[in-house]
MIBAPA-390645 format. One record per residue: residue number from 1; residue in three letters; y, x, z negated of N, C-alpha, C, O, CB in turn. Coordinates in nm, 2 decimals. Each point is the difference from the previous one (the first is absolute). Glycine has a CB too. Layout:
// MIBAPA-390645
R  nr rest   n_yy   n_xx   n_zz  ca_yy  ca_xx  ca_zz   c_yy   c_xx   c_zz   o_yy   o_xx   o_zz  cb_yy  cb_xx  cb_zz
R NUM  ala      Y      X      Z      Y      X      Z      Y      X      Z      Y      X      Z      Y      X      Z
...
This chain:
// MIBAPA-390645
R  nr rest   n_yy   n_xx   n_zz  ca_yy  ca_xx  ca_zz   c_yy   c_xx   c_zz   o_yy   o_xx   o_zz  cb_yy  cb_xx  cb_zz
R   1  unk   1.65  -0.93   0.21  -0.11  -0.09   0.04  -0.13   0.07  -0.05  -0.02   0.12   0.03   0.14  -0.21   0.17
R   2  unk  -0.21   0.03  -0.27  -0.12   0.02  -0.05  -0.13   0.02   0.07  -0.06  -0.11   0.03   0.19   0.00  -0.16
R   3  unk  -0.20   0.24   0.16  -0.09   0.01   0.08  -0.14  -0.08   0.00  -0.07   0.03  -0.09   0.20   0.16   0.09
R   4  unk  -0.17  -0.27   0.09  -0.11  -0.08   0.03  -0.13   0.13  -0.06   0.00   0.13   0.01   0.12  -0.31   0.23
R   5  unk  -0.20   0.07  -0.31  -0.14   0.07   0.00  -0.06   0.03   0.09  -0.10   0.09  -0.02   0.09  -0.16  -0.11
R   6  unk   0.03   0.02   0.23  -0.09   0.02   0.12   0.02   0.15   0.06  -0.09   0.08   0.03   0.10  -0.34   0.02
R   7  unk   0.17   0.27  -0.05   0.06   0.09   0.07  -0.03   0.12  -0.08  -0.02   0.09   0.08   0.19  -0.25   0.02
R   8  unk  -0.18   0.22  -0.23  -0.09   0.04  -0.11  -0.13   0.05   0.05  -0.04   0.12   0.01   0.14  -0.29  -0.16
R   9  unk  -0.16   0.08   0.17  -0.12   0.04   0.04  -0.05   0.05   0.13  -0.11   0.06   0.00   0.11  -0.20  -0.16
R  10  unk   0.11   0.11   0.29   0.01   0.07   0.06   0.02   0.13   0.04  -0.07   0.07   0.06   0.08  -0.23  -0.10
R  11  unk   0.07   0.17  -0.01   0.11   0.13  -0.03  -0.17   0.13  -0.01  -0.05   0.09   0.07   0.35  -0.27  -0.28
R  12  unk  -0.32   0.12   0.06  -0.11   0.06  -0.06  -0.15   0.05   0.12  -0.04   0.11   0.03   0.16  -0.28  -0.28
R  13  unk  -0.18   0.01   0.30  -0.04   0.03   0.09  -0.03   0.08   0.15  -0.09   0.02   0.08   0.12  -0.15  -0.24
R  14  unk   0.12   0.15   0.15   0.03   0.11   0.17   0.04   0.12  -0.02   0.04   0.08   0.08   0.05  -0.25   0.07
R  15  unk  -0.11   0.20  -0.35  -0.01   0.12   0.00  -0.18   0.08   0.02  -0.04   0.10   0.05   0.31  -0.15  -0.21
R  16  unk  -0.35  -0.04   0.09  -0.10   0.00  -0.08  -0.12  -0.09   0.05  -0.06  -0.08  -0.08   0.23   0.13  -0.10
R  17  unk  -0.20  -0.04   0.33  -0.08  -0.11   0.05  -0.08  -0.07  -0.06   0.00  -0.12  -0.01   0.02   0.21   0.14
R  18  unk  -0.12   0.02  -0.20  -0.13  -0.02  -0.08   0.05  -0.04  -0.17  -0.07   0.03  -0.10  -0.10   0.17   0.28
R  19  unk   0.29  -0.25  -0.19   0.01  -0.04  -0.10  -0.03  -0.13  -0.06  -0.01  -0.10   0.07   0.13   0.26  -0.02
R  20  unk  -0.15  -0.18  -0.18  -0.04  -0.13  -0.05   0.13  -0.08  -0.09  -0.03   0.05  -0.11  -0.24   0.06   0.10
R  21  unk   0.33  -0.16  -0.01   0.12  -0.04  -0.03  -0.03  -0.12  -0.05  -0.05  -0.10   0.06   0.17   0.23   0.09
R  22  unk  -0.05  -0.12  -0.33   0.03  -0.11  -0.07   0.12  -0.02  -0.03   0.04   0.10  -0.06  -0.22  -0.09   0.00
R  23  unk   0.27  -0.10   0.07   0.12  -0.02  -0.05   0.03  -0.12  -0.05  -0.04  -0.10   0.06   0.10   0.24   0.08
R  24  unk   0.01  -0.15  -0.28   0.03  -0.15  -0.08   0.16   0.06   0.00   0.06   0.10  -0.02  -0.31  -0.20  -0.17
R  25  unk   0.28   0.01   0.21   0.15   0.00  -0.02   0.05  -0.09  -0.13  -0.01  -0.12  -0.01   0.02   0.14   0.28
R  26  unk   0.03   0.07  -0.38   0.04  -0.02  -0.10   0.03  -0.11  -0.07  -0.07  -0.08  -0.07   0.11   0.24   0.14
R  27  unk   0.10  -0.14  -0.02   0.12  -0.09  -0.07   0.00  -0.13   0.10   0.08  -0.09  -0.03   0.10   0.31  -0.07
R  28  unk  -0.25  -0.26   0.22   0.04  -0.07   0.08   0.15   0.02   0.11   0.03  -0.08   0.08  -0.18  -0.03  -0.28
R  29  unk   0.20   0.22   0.17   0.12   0.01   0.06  -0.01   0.08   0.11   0.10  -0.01   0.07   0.00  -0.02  -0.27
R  30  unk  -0.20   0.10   0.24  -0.02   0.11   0.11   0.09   0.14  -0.02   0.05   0.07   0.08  -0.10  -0.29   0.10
R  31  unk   0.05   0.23  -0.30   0.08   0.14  -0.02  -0.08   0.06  -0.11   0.01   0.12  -0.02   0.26  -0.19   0.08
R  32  unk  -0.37  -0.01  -0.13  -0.11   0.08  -0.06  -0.10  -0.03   0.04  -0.03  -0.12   0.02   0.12   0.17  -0.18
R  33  unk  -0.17   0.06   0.17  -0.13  -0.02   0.05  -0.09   0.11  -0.09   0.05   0.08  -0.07   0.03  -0.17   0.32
R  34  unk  -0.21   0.07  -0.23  -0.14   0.08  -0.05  -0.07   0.06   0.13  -0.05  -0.10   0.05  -0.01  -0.07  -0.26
R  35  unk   0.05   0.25   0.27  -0.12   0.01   0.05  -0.12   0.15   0.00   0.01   0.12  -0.02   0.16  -0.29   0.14
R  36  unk  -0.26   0.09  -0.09  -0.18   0.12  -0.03   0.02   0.02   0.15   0.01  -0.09   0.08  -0.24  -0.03  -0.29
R  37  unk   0.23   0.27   0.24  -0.03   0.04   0.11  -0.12   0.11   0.04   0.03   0.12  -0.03   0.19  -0.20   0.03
R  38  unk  -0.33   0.06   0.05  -0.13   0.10  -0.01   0.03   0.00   0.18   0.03  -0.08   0.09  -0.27  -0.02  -0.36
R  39  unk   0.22   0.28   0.26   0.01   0.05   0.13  -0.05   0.14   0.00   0.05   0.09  -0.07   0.13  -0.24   0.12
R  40  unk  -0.29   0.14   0.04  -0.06   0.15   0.00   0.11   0.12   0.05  -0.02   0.12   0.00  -0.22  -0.24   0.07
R  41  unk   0.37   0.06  -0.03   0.08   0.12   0.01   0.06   0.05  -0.16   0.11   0.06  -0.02  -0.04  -0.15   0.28
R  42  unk  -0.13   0.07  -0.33   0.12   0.04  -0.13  -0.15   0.12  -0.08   0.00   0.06  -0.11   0.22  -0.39   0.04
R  43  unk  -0.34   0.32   0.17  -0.10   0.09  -0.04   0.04   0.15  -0.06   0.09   0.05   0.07  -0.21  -0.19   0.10
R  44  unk   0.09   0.21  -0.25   0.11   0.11  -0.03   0.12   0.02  -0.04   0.03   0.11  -0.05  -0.13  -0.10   0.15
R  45  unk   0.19  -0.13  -0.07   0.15   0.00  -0.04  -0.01  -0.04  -0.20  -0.09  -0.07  -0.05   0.20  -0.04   0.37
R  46  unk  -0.03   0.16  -0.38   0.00  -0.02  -0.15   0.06  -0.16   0.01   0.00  -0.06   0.11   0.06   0.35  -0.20
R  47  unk  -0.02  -0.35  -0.01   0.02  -0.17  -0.02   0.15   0.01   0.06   0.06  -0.08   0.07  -0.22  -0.01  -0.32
R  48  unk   0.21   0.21   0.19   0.20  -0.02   0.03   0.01   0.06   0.18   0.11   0.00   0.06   0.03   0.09  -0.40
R  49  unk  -0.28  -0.03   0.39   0.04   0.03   0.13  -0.04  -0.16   0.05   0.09  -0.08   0.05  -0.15   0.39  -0.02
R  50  unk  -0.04  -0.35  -0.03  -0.03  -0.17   0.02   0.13  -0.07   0.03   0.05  -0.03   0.11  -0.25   0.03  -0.29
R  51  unk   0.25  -0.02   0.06   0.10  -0.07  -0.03   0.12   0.01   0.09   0.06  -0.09   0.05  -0.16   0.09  -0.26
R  52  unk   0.14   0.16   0.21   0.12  -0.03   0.12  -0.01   0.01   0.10   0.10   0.05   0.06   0.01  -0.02  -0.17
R  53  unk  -0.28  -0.08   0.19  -0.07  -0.01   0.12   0.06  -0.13   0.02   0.08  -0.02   0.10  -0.30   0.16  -0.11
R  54  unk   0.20  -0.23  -0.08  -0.01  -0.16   0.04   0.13  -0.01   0.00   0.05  -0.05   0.11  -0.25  -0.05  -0.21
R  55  unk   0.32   0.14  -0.03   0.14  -0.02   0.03   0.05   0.07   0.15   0.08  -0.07   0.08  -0.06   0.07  -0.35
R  56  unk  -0.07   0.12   0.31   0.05   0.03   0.16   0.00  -0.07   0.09   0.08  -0.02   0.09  -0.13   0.19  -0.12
R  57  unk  -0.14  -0.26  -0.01   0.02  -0.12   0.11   0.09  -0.08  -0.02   0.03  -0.06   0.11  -0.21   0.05  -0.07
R  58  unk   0.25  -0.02  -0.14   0.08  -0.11   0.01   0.15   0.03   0.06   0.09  -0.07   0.03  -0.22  -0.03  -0.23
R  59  unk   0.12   0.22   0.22   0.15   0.01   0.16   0.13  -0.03  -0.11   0.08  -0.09  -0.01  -0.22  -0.07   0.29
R  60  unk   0.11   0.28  -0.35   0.13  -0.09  -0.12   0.04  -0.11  -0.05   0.10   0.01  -0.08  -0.05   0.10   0.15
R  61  unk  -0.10  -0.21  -0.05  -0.03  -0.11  -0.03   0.03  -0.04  -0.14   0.07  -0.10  -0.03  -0.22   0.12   0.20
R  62  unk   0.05   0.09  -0.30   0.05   0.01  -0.11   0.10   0.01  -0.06   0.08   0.08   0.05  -0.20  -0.04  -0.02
R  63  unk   0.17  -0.11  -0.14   0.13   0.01  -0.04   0.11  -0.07   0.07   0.10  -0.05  -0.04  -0.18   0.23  -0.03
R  64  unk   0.03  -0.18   0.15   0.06  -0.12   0.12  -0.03  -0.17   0.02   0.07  -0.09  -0.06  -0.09   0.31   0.17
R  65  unk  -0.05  -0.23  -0.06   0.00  -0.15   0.04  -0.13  -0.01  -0.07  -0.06  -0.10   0.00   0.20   0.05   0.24
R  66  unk  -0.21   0.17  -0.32  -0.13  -0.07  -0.08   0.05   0.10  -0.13   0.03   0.12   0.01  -0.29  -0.18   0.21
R  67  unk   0.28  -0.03  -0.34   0.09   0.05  -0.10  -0.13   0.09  -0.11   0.02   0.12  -0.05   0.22  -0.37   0.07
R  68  unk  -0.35   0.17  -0.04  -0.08   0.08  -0.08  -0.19  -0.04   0.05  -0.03  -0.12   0.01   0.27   0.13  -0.23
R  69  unk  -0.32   0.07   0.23  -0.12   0.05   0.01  -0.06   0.07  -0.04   0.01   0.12   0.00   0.04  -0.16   0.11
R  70  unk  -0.16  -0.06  -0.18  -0.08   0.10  -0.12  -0.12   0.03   0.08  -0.10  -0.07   0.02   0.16  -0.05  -0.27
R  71  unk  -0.06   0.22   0.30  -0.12   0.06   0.07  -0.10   0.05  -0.07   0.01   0.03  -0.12   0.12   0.03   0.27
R  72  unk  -0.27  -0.06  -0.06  -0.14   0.10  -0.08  -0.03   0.02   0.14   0.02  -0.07   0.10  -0.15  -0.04  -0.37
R  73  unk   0.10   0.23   0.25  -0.10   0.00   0.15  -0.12   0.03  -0.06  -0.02  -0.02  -0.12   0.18   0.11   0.30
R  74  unk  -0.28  -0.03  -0.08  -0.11   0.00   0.02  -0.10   0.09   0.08   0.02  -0.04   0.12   0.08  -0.14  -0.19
R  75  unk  -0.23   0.30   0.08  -0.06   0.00   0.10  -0.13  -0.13  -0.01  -0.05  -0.05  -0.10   0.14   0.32   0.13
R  76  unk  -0.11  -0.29   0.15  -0.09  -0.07  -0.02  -0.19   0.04  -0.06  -0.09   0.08   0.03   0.31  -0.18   0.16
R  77  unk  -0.21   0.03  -0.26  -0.17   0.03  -0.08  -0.13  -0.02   0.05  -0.11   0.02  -0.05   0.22  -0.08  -0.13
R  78  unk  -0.07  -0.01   0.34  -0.18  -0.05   0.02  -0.04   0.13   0.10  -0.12   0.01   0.05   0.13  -0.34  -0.05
């Protein structure tokens, strides 16, 4: 079964309160998705520490019921 965007963005959100979150979902199928994630927790961390911040939120999730995710993260700039 194919994970909801919502549930995505969730996920992402109750790792990362202050996060700003964009997600397009690809293919239409809910097993690919895009998402921009800007969060002052990734301040200091390099892009590949970033990155398997947001996959941890997803609770293993990856590879699993969400098949591919082209991530970017972000700190916030204002």
């Amino acid at each position: 079964m194919p994970m909801q965007q919502n549930e995505l963005e969730r996920l992402i959100k109750e790792a990362f309160p202050d996060a700003r979150i964009e997600i397009r979902d690809l293919a239409g199928d809910g097993d690919h998705y895009a998402a921009h994630v800007v969060s002052s927790a990734f301040i200091g961390k390099n892009r590949v520490q970033q990155h398997q911040m947001v996959y941890s939120a997803l609770q293993g999730q990856m590879g699993d019921v969400l098949h591919a995710l082209a991530l970017t993260t972000a700190i916030p700039q204002d």
